[in-house]
mmCIF file of the C-alpha atoms, coordinates in Angstrom:
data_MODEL
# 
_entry.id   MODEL 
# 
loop_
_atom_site.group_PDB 
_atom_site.id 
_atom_site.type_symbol 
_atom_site.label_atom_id 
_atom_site.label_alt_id 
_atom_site.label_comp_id 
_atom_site.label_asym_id 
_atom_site.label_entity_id 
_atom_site.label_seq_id 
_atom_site.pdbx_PDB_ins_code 
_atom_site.Cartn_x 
_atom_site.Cartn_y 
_atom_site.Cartn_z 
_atom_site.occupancy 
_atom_site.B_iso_or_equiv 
_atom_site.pdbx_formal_charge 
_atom_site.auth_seq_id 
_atom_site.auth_comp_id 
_atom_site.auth_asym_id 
_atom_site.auth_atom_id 
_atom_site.pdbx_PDB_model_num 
ATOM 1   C CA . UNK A 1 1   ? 18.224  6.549   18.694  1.00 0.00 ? 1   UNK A CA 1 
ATOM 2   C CA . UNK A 1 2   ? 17.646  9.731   17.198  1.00 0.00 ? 2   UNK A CA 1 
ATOM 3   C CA . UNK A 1 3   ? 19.647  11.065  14.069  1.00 0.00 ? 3   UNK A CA 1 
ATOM 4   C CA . UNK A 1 4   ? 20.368  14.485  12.226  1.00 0.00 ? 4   UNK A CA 1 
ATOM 5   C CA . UNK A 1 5   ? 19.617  13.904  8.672   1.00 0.00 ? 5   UNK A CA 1 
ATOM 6   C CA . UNK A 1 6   ? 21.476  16.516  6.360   1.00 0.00 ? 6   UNK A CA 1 
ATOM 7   C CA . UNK A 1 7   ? 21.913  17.498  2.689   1.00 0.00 ? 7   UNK A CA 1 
ATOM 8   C CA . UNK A 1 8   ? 24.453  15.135  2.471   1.00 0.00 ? 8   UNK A CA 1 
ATOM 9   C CA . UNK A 1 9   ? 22.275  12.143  4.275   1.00 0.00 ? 9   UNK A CA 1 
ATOM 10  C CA . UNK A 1 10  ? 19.366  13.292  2.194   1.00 0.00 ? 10  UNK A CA 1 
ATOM 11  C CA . UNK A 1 11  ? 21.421  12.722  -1.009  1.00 0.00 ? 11  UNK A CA 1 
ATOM 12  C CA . UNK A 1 12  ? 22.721  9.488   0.323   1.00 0.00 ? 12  UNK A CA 1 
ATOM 13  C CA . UNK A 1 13  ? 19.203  8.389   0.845   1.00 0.00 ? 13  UNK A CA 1 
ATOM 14  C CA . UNK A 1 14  ? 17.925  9.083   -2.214  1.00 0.00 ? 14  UNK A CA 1 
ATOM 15  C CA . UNK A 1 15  ? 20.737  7.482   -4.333  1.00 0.00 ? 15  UNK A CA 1 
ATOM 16  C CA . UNK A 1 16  ? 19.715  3.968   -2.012  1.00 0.00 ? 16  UNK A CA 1 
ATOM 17  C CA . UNK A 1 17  ? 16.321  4.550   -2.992  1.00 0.00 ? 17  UNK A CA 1 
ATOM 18  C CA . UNK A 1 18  ? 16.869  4.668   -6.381  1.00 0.00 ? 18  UNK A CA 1 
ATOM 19  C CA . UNK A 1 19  ? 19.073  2.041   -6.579  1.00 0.00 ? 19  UNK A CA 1 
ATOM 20  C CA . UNK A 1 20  ? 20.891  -0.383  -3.412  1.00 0.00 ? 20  UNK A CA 1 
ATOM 21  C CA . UNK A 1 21  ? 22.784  -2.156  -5.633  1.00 0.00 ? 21  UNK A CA 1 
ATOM 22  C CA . UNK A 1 22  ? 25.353  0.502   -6.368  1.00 0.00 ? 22  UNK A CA 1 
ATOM 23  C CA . UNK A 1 23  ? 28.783  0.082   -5.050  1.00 0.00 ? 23  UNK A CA 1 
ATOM 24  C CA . UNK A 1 24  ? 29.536  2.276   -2.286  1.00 0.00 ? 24  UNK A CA 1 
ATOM 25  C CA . UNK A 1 25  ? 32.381  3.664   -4.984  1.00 0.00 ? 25  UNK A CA 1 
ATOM 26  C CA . UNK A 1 26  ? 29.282  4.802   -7.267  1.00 0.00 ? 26  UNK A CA 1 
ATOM 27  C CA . UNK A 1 27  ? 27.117  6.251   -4.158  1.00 0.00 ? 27  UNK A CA 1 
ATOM 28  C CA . UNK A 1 28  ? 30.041  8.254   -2.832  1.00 0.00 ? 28  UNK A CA 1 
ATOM 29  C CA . UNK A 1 29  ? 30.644  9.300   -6.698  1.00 0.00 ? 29  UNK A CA 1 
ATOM 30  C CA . UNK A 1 30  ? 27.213  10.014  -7.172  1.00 0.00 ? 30  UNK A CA 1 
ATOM 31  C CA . UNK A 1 31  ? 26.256  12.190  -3.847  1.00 0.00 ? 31  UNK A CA 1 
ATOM 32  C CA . UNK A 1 32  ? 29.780  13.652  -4.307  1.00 0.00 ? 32  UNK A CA 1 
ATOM 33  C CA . UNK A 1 33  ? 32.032  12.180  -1.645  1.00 0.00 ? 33  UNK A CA 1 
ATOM 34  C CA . UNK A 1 34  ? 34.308  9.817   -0.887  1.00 0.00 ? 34  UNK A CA 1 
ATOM 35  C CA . UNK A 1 35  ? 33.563  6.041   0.591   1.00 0.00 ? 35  UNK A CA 1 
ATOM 36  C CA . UNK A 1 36  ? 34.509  6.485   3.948   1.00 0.00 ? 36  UNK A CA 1 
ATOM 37  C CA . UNK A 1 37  ? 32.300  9.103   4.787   1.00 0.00 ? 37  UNK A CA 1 
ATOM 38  C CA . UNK A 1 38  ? 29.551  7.413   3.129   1.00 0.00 ? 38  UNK A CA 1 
ATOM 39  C CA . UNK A 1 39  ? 30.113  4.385   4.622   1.00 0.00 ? 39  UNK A CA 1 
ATOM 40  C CA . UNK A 1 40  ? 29.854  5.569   7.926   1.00 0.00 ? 40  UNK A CA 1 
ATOM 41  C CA . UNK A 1 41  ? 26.446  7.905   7.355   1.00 0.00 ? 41  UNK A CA 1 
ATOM 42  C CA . UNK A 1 42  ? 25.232  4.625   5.940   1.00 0.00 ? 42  UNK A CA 1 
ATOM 43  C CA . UNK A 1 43  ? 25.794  2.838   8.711   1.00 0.00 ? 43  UNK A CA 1 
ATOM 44  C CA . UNK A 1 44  ? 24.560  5.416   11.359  1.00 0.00 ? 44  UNK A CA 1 
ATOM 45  C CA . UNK A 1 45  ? 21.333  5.538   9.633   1.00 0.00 ? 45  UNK A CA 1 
ATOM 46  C CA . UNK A 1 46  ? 20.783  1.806   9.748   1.00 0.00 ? 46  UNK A CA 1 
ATOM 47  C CA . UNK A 1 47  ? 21.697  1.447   13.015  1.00 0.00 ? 47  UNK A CA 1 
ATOM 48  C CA . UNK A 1 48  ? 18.953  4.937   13.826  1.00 0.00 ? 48  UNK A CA 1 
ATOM 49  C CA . UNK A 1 49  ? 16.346  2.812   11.801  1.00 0.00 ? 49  UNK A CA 1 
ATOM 50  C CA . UNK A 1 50  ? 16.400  4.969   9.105   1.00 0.00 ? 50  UNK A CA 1 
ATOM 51  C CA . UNK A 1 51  ? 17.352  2.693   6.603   1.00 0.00 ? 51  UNK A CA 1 
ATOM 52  C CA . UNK A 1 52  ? 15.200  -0.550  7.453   1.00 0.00 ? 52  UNK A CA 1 
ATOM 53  C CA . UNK A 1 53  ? 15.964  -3.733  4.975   1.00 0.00 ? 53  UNK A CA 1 
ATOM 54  C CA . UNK A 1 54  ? 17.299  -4.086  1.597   1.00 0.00 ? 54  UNK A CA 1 
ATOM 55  C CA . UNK A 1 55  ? 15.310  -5.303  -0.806  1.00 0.00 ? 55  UNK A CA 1 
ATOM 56  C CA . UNK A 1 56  ? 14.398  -6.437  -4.548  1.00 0.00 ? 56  UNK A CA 1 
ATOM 57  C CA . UNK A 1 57  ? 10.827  -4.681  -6.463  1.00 0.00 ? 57  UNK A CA 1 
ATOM 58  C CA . UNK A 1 58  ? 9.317   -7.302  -8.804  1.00 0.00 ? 58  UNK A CA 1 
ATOM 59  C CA . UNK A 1 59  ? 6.506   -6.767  -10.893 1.00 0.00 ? 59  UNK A CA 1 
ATOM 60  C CA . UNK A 1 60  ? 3.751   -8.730  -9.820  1.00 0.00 ? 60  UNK A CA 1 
ATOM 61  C CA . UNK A 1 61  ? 2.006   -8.806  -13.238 1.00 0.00 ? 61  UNK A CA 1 
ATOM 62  C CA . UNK A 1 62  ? 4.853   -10.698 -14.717 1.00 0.00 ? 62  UNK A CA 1 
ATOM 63  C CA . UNK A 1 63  ? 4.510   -12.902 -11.976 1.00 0.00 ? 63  UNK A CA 1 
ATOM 64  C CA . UNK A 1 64  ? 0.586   -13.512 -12.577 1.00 0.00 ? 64  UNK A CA 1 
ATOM 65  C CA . UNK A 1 65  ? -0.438  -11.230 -9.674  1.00 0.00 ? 65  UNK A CA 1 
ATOM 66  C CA . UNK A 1 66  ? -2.956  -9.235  -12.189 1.00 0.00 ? 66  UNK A CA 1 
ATOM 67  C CA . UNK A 1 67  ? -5.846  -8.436  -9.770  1.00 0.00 ? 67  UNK A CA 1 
ATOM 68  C CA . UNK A 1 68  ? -5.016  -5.597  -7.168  1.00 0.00 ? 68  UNK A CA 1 
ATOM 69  C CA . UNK A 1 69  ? -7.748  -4.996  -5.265  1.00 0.00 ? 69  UNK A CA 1 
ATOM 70  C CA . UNK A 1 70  ? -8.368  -2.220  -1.877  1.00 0.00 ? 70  UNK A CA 1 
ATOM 71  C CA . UNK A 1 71  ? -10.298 -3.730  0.683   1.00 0.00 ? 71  UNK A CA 1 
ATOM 72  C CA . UNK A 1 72  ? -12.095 -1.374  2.745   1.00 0.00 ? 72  UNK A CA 1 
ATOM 73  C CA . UNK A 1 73  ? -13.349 -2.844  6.422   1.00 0.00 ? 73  UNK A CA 1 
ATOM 74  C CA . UNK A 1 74  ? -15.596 -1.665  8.853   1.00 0.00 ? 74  UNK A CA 1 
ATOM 75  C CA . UNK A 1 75  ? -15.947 -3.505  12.180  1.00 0.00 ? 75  UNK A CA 1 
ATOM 76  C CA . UNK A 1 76  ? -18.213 -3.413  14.843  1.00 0.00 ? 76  UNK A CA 1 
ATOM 77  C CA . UNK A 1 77  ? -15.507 -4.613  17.464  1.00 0.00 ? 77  UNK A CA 1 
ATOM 78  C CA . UNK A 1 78  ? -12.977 -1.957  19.111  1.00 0.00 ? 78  UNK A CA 1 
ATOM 79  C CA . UNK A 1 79  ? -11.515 -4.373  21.998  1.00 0.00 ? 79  UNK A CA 1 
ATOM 80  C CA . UNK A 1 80  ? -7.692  -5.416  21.963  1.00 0.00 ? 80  UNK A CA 1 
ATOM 81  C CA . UNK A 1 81  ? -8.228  -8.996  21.609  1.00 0.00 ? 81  UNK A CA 1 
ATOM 82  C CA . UNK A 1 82  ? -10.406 -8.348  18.445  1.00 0.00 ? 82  UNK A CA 1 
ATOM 83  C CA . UNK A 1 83  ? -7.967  -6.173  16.831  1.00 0.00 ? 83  UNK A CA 1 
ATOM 84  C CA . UNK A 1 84  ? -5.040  -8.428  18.509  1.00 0.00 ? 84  UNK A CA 1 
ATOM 85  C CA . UNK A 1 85  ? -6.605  -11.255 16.046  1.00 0.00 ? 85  UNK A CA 1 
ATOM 86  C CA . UNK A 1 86  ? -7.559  -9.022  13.449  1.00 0.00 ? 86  UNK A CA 1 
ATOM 87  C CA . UNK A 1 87  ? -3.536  -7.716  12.483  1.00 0.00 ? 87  UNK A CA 1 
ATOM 88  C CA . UNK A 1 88  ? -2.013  -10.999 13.204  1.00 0.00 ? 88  UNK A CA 1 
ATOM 89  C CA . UNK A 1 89  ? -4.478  -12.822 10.455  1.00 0.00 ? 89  UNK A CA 1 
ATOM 90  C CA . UNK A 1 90  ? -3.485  -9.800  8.090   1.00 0.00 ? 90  UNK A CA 1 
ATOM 91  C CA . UNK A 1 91  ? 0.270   -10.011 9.064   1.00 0.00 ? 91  UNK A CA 1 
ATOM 92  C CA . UNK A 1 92  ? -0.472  -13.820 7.971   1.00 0.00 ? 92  UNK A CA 1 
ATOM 93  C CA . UNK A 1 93  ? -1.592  -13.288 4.556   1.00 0.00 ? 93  UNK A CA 1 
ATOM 94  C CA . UNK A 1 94  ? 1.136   -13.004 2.098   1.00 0.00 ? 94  UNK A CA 1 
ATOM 95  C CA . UNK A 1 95  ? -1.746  -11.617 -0.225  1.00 0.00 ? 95  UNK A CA 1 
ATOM 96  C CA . UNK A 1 96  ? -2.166  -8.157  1.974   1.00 0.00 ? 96  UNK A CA 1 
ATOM 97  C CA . UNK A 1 97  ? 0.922   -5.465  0.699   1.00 0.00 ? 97  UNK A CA 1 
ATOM 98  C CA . UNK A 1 98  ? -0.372  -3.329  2.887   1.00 0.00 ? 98  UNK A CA 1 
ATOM 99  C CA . UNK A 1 99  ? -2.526  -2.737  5.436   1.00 0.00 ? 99  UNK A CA 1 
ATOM 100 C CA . UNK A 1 100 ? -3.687  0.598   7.122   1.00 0.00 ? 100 UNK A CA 1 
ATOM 101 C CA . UNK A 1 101 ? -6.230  1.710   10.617  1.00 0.00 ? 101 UNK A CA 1 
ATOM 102 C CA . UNK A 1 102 ? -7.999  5.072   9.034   1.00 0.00 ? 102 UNK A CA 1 
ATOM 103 C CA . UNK A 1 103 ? -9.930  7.553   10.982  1.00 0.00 ? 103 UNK A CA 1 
ATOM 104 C CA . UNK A 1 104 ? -13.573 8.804   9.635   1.00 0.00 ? 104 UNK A CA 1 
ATOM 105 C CA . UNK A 1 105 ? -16.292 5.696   8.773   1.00 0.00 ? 105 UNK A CA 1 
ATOM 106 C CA . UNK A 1 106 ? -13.631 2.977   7.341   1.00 0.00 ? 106 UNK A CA 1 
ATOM 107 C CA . UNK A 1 107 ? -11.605 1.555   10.037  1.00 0.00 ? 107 UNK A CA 1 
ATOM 108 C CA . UNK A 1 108 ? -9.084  -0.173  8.022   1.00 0.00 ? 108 UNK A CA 1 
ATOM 109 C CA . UNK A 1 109 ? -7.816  -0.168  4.104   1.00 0.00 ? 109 UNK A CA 1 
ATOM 110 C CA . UNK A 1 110 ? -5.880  -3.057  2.453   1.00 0.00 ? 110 UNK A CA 1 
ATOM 111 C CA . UNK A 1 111 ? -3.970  -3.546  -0.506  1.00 0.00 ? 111 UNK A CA 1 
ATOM 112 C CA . UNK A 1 112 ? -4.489  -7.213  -1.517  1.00 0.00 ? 112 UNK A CA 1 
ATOM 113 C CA . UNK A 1 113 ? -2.524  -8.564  -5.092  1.00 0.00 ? 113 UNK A CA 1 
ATOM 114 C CA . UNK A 1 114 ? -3.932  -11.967 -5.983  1.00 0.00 ? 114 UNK A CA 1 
ATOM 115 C CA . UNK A 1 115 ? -3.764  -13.754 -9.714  1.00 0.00 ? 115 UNK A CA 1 
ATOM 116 C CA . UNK A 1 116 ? -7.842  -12.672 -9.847  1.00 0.00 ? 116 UNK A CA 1 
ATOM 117 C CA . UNK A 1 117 ? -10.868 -12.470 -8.325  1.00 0.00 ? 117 UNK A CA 1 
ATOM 118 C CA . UNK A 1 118 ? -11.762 -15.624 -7.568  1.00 0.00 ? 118 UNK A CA 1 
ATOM 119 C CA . UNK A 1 119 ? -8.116  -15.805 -5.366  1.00 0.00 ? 119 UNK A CA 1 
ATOM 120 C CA . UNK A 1 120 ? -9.594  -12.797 -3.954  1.00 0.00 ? 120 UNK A CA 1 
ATOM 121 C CA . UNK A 1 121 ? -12.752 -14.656 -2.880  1.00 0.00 ? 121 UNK A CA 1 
ATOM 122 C CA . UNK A 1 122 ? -10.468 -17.111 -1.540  1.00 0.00 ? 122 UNK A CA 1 
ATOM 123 C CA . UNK A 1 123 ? -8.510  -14.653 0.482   1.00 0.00 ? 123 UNK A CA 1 
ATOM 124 C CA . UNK A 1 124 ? -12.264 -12.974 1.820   1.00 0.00 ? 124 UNK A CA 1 
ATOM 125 C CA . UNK A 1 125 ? -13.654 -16.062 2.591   1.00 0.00 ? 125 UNK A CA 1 
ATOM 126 C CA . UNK A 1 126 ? -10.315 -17.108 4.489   1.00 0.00 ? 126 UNK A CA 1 
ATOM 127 C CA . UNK A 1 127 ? -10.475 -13.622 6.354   1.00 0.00 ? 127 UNK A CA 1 
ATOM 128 C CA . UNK A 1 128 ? -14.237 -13.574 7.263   1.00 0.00 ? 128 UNK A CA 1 
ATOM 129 C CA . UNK A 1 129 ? -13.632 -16.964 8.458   1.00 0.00 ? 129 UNK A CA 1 
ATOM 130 C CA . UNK A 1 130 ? -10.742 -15.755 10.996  1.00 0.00 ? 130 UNK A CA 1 
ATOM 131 C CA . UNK A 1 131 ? -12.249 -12.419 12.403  1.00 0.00 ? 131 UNK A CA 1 
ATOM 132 C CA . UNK A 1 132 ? -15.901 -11.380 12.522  1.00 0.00 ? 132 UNK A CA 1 
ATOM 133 C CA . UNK A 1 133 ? -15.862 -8.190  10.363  1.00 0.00 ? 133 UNK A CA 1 
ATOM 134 C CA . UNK A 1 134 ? -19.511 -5.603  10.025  1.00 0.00 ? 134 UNK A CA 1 
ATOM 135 C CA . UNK A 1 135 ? -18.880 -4.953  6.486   1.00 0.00 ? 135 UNK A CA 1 
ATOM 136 C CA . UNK A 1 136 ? -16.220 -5.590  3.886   1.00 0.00 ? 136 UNK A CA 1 
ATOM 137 C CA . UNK A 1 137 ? -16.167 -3.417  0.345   1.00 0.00 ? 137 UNK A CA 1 
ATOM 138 C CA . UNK A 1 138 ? -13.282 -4.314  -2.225  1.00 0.00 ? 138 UNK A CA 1 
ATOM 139 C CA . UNK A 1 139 ? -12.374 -1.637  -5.065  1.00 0.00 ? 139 UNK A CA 1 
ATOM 140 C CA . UNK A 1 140 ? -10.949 -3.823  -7.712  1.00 0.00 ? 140 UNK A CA 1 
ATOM 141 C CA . UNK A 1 141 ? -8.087  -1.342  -9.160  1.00 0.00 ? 141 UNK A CA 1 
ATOM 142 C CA . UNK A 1 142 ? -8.345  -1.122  -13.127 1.00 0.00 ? 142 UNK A CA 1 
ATOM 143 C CA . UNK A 1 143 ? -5.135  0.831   -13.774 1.00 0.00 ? 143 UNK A CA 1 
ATOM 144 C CA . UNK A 1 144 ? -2.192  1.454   -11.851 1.00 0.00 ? 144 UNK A CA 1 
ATOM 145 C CA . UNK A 1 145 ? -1.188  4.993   -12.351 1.00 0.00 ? 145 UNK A CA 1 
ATOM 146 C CA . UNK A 1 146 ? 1.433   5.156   -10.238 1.00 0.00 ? 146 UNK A CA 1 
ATOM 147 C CA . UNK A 1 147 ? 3.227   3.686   -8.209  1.00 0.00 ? 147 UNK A CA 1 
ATOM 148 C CA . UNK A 1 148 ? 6.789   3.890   -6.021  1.00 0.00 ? 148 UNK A CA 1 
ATOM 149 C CA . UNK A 1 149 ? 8.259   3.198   -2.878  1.00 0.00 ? 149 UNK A CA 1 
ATOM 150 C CA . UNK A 1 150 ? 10.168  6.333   -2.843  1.00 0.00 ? 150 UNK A CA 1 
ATOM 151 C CA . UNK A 1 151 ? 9.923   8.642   -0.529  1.00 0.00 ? 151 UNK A CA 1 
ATOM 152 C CA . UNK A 1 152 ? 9.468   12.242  -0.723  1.00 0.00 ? 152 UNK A CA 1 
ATOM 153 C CA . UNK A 1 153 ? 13.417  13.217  0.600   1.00 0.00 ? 153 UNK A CA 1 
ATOM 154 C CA . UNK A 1 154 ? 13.197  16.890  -1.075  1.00 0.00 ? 154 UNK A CA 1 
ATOM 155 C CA . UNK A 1 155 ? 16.419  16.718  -2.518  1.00 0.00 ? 155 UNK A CA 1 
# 
């Protein structure tokens, strides 16, 4: 389903994004509407896919997650089953945030957040073990500079 996203959407959108636990009283305030209206653009862009699930952002240092490290992997294989295996392991590991296929000499990058490195060696070994990889290079991050899961809504 395919949806026209206006000002008004746009403004909606961002006021989710910076907060989903507002009332639909304070988004409608806030964007400069009334509920009903809001309500309903709401609900047309979940239902276009727009607006996936709601969610809660914790900090992962104050949860012991201190090590975030990007995992850069090359492979040798190309065939489905391979890369079949390959994404369901990752899609497995509660320790990959994020996982990406690049173009240009790394085939894949992966955000990993483990308590430290020797959890990360745990997680490698774990990987390596599942799905024959050519070769793996991990960037241990020493300062998070920024960070959000905002998107860009020019607004």
């Amino acid at each position: 389903m395919s949806v026209q996203i206006d000002a008004l959407d746009r403004r909606i959108l961002a006021a989710l994004q910076e907060d989903a636990s507002r009332s639909l009283e304070e988004i409608a305030r806030h964007v400069g509407s009334s509920k009903t209206p809001v309500w309903t653009r709401i609900r047309k862009l979940k239902e276009a896919g727009v607006i996936g699930r709601q969610t809660v952002l914790l900090d992962a240092e104050a949860l012991g997650l201190e090590a975030c490290f990007f995992v850069l992997i090359r492979t040798s294989e190309h065939e489905a089953d391979w890369q079949n295996r390959f994404l369901a392991t990752l899609k497995e590991r509660p320790e990959v945030m994020e996982a990406h296929r690049l173009a240009g000499d790394i085939d894949y990058i992966l955000k990993v957040r483990v308590p430290n490195a020797r959890a990360y060696d745990v997680f490698y070994q774990a990987l390596i073990g599942e799905v024959k990889i050519h070769t793996v290079t991990a960037l241990l991050s020493m300062e998070e500079i920024k960070s959000s899961p905002l998107l860009p809504l020019g607004v």
